[in-house]
C-alpha positions as CSV (number, residue, x, y, z in Angstrom):
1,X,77.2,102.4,87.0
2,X,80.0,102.5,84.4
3,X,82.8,105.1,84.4
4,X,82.4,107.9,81.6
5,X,85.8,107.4,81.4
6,X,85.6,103.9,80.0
7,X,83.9,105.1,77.0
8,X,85.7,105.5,73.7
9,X,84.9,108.4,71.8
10,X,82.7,106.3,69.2
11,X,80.6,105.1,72.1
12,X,80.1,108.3,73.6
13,X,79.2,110.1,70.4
14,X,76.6,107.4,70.4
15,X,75.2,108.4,73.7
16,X,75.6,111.7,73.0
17,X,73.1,111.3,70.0
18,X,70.5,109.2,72.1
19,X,70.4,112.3,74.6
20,X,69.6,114.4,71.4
21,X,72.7,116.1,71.5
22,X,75.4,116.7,68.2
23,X,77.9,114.1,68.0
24,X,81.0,117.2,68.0
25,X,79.9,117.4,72.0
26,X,81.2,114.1,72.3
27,X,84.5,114.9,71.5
28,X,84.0,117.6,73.9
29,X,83.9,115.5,76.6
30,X,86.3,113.0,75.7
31,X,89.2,116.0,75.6
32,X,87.7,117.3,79.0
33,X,87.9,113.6,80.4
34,X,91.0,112.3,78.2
35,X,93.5,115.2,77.6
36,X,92.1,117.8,80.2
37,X,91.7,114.9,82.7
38,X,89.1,116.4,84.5
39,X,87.4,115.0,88.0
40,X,84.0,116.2,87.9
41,X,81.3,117.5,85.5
42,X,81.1,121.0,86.9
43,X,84.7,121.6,85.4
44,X,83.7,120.4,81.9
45,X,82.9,124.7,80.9
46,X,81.7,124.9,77.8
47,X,79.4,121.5,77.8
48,X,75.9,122.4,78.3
49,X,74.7,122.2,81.8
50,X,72.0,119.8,80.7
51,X,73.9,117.6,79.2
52,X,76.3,117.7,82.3
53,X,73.6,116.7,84.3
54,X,72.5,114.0,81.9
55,X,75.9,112.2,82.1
56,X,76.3,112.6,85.7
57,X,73.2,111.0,86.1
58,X,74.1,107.9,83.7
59,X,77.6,107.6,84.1
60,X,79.5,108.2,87.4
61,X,82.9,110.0,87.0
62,X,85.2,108.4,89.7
63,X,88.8,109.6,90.7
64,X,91.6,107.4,91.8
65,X,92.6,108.9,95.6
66,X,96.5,108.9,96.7
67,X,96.5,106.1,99.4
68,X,100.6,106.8,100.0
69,X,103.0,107.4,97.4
70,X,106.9,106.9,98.4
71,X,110.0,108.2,96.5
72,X,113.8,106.2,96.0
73,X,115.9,108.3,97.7
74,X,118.0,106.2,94.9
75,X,116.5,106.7,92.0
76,X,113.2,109.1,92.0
77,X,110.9,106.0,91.7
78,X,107.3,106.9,92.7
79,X,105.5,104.3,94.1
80,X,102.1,105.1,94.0
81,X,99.2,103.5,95.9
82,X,96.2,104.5,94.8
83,X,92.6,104.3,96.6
84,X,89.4,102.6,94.4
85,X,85.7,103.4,95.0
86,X,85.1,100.2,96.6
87,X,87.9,100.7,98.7
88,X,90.3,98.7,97.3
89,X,94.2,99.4,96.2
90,X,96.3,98.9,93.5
91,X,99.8,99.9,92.8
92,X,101.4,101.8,90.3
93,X,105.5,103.1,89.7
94,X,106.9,105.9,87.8
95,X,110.2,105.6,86.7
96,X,112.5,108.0,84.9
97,X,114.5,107.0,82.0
98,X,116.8,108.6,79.5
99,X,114.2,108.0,76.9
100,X,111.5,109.8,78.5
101,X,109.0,108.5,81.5
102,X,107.3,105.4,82.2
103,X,104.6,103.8,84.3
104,X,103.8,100.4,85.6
105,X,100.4,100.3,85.9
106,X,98.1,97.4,87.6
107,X,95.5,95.3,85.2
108,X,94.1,93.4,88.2
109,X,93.3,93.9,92.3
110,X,95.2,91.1,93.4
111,X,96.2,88.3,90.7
112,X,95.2,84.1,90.8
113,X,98.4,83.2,88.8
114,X,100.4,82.2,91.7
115,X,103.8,82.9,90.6
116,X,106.0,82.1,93.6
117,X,108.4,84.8,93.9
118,X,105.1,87.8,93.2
119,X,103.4,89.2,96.3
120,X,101.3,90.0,93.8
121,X,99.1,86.6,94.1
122,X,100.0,86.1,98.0
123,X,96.5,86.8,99.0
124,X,94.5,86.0,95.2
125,X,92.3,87.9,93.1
126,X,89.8,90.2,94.0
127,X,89.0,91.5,90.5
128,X,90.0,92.7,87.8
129,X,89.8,97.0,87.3
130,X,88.4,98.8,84.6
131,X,89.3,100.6,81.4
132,X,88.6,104.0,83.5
133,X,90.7,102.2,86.3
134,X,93.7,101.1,84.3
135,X,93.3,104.7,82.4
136,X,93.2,106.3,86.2
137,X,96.5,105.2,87.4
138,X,98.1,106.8,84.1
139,X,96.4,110.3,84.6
140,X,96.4,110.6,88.0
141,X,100.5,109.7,88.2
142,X,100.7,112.7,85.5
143,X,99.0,115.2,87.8
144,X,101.2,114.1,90.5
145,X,104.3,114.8,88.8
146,X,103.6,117.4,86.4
147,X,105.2,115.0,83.5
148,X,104.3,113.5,80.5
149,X,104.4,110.2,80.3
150,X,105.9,108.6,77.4
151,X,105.8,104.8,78.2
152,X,103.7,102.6,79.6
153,X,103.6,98.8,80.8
154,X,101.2,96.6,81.6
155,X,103.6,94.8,84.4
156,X,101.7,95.7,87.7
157,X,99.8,93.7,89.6
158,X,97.6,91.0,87.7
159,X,97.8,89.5,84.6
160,X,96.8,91.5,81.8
161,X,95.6,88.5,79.5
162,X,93.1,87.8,82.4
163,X,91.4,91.1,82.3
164,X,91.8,91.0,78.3
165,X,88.5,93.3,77.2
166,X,89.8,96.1,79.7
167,X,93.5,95.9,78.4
168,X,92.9,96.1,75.0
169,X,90.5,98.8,75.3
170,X,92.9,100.7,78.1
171,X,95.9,100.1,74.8
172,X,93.3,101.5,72.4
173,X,92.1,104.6,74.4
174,X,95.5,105.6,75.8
175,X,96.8,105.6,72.0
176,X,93.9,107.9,71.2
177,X,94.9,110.8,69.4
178,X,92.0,112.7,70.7
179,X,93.7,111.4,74.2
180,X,97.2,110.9,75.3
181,X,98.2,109.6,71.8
182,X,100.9,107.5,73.8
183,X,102.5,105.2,70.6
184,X,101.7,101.7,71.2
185,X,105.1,100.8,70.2
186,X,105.8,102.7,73.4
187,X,103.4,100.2,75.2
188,X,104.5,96.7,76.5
189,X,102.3,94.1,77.5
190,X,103.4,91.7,80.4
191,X,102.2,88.1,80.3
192,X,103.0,84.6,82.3
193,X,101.9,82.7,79.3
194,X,98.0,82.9,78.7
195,X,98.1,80.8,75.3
196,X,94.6,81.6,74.3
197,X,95.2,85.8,75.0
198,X,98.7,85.8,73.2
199,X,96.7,84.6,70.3
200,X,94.1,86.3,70.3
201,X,96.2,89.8,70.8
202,X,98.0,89.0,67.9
203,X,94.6,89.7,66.1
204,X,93.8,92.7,67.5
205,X,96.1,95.2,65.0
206,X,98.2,96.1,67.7
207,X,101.8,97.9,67.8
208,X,102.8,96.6,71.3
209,X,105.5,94.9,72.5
210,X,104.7,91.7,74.2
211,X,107.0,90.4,77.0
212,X,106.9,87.0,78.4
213,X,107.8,86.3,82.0
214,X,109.7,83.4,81.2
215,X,111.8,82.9,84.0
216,X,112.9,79.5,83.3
217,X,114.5,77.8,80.4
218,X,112.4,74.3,80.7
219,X,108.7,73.2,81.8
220,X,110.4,71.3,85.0
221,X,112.0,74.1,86.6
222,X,109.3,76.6,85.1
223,X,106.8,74.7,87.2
224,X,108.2,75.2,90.5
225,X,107.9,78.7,90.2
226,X,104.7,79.2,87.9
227,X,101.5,77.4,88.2
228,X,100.6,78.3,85.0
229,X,103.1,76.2,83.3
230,X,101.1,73.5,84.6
231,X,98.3,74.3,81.8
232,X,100.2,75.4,79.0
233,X,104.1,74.4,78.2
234,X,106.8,76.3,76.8
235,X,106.3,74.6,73.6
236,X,103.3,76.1,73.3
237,X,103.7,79.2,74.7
238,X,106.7,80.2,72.5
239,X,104.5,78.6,69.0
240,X,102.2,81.7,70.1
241,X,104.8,84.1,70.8
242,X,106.2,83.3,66.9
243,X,102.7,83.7,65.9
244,X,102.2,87.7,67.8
245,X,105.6,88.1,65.9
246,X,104.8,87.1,62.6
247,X,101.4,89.0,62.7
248,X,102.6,92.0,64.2
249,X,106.6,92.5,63.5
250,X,106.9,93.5,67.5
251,X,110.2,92.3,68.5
252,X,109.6,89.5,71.9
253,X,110.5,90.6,75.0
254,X,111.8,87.9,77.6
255,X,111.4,88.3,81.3
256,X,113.9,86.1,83.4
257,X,114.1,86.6,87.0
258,X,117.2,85.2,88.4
259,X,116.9,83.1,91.5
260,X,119.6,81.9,93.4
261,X,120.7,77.9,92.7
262,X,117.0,77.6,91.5
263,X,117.5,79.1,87.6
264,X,120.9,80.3,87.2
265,X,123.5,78.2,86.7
266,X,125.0,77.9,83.0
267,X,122.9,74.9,82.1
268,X,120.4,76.5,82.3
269,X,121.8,79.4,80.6
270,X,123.0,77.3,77.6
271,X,119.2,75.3,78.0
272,X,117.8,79.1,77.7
273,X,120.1,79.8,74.3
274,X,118.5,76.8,72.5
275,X,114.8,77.4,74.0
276,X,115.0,81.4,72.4
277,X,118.1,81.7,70.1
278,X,116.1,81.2,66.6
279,X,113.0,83.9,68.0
280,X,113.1,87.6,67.1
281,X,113.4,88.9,70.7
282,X,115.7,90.1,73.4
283,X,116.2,88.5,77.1
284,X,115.7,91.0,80.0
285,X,117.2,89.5,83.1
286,X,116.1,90.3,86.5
287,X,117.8,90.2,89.7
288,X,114.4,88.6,91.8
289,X,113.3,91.2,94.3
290,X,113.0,89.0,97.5
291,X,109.9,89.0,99.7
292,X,109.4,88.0,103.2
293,X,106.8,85.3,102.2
294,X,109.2,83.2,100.0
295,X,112.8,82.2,100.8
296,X,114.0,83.3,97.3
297,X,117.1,84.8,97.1
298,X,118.3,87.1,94.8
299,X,121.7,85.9,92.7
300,X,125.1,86.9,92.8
301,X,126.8,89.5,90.9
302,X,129.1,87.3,89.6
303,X,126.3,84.3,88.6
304,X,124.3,87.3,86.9
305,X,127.3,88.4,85.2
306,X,128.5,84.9,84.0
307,X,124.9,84.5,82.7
308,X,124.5,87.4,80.7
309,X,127.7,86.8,79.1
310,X,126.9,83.2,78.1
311,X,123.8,84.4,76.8
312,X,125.7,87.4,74.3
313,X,128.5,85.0,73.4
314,X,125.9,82.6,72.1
315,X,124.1,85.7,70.2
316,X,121.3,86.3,71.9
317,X,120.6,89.9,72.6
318,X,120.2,90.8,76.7
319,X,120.0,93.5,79.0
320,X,119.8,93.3,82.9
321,X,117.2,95.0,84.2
322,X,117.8,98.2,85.6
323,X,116.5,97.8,89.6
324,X,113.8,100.6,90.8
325,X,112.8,101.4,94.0
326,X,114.4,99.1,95.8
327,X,114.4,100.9,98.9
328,X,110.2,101.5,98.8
329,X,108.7,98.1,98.3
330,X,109.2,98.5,94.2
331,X,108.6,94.6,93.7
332,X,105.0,94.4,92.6
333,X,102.2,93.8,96.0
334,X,105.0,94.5,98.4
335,X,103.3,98.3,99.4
336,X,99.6,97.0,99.0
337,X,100.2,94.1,101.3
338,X,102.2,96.3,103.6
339,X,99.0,98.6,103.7
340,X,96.8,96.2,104.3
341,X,98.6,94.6,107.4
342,X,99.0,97.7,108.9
343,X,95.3,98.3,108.3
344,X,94.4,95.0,109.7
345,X,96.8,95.7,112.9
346,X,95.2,99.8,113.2
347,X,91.6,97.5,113.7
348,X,92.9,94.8,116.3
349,X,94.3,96.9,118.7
């Protein structure tokens, strides 16, 4: 049974109409669902009951639970894990900027791309959510904190180019004016490198940003860490990026996780400069978060530091990421997989 809450408000007018109903009740129930946020029917007061239970009946109405939610005692970064019907988990973050507040929300329970520094993809994909899934994580983070949000990206766990229908209908639906009415340039779309998705996105009239998880300046070194630059190369992946940029005027973001003696010495820096200097775009570095599954180690200060300033002294705009929850598992998978081992230990002894 499909989630009410995966309905935009053109498909719900139509149902509304095949129930005999006027199409204004449908907007009716998309504020209740999408601005109100309501989790059940019965609170919906001024829709008719019949047509309450004629929804119910076609269309289940499914809240995310709170699994465990942990707060940086050096930041405020929530860490949310939140509970699915099937009993499944996901992750989400909040995080608190001077520009207002963001969350990282999950496209995927698991992921298959296998990026070796992600506990993300330790243990694979078990599927991909839904619209009213992706949507969930946004409105139930809201009621926990009594905040707007302002941004959102697509940077949890999973690849969002591999759950593409959902995405792009999540980006559409939580742009809605008649629902959060979140700006899309406010909206940034995380992506290893799925060629095929990149283009197509660039179709789809968007006002996202789209950020590559680059973390390597070459196809050698890029395929140590990423299985996925086994199937497409950085030559093509960037010819799609220039594409998204042409078509949409959204400035390229570029994700670079720093590894110690794996990706950051100044070859590489000054092999990075020649890979992006000609794009529109900006290169986010990222200390790696380390995770007991892989010996990765996070660089030094003074390696970051050298490599961020070879980058700006060759004009190439770059920030360094600011890090987030350190101290509660932030690193996307780390809290699901801790959950899930201590599950599986509660049910051997």
């Amino acid at each position: 049974m499909t989630d009410i809450r995966s309905l935009t408000l053109g498909e719900l007018e139509t149902e509304c109409r095949e129930l005999g109903e006027k199409p204004f009740r449908a907007r009716q129930v998309y504020e209740w669902l999408h601005k109100k946020q309501v989790l059940a029917y019965d609170e919906m007061t001024n829709i008719p009951k019949n047509l309450r239970e004629k929804l119910e009946k076609k269309f289940e109405l499914v809240p995310l639970t709170l699994a465990d939610v942990r707060i940086s005692q050096i930041d405020g970064t929530r860490k949310y894990l939140l509970g699915l019907e099937d009993g499944n988990v996901i992750e989400s973050v909040w995080m608190q900027y001077h520009h207002g507040n963001s969350v990282c929300v999950s496209s995927q329970v698991g992921c298959r791309m296998g990026c070796r520094f992600c506990a993300s993809t330790l243990d694979g994909l078990e599927r991909n959510l839904s619209t009213a899934e992706i949507l969930g994580q946004v409105y139930r983070i809201g009621q926990d904190t009594g905040e707007r949000v302002s941004h959102i990206v697509i940077m949890g766990s999973g690849e969002p180019l591999d759950n593409y229908d959902n995405v792009v209908r999540f980006i559409r639906m939580v742009s809605d004016e008649n629902g959060l009415n979140i700006s899309q340039r406010n909206i940034t779309l995380s992506t290893c490198g799925i060629v095929p998705g990149i283009l197509r996105l660039a179709d789809e009239g968007l006002a996202v940003t789209l950020a590559l998880s680059l973390h390597a300046p070459n196809d050698e070194v890029r395929r140590t860490l990423m299985p996925v630059a086994n199937r497409y190369s950085l030559e093509e992946i960037l010819a799609a990026c220039r594409i998204y940029f042409q078509k949409t005027g959204r400035r390229l973001t570029f994700e670079y996780s720093l590894v110690q003696g794996v990706n950051d010495n100044l070859s590489e820096a000054k092999e990075l400069v020649s890979l992006v200097g000609t794009m529109h775009g900006h290169v986010n570095l990222i200390p790696v978060n380390p995770i007991r599954e892989r010996d990765y180690r996070q660089s030094g200060k003074k390696e970051i530091r050298e490599f961020q300033n070879y980058l700006e002294n060759h004009g190439i705009a770059v920030t360094i990421r600011r890090e987030m929850g350190r101290d509660i598992n932030g690193a996307c998978g780390q809290l699901r997989r801790s959950y899930q081992s201590s599950l599986q230990s509660a049910q051997v002894s």
